[in-house]
N, C-alpha and C positions, 0 to 999 in steps of 0.2 A: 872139742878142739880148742886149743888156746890160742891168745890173738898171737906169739910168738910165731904159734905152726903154719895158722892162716897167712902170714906175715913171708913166713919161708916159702910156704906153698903160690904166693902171687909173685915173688921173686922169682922162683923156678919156671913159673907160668911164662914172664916176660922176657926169661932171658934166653929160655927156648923159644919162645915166637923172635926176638930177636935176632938166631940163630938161624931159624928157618926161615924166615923171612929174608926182613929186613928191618932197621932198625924203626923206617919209618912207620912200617907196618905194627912195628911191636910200638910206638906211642901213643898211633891212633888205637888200638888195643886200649891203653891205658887210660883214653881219654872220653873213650866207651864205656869204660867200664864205670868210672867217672861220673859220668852224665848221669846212666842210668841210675848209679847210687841217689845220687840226689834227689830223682823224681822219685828214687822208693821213699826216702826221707823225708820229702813231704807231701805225699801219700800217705804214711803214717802218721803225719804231724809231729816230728821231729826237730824238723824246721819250716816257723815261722817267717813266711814270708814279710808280713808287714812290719815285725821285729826286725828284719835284715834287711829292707826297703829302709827303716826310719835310721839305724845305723850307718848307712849310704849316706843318705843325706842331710844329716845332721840335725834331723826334727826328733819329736817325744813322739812318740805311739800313739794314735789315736788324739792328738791334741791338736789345735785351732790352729788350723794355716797363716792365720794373718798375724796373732799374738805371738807365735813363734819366730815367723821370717820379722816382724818390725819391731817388734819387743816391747808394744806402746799396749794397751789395752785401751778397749772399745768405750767411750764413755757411757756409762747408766743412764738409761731412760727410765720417768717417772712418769 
């Protein structure tokens, strides 16, 4: 199946729970379905949470909290 038919076939899906429903019922529908994508996705390791954590808030991945947030580094101890 291609992503086109998949693509037809979740339209159909929603516009008939639309139907039958109602509309609100056909979003939360879509926002199920939603969810669950995503815990499949990182479940398989798809998406990286601490890669999508550090994009949020504007740190480097796995790098030093203080050097990043004050932008000074720690003086050298001898």
């Amino acid at each position: 199946m291609s992503t086109r038919h998949l693509a037809a076939l979740l339209g159909f899906a929603f516009v008939a729970t639309w139907i039958a429903l109602n509309f609100g019922y056909a979003l939360l529908c879509m926002l199920g379905a939603g969810a669950f994508y995503a815990i499949a996705s990182v479940l398989e390791g798809d998406i990286d949470l601490g890669e999508l954590q550090a994009r949020v808030t504007q740190r480097p991945a796995g790098g030093d909290r203080t050097t990043a947030t004050s932008g000074a580094r720690r003086p050298r101890v001898q």
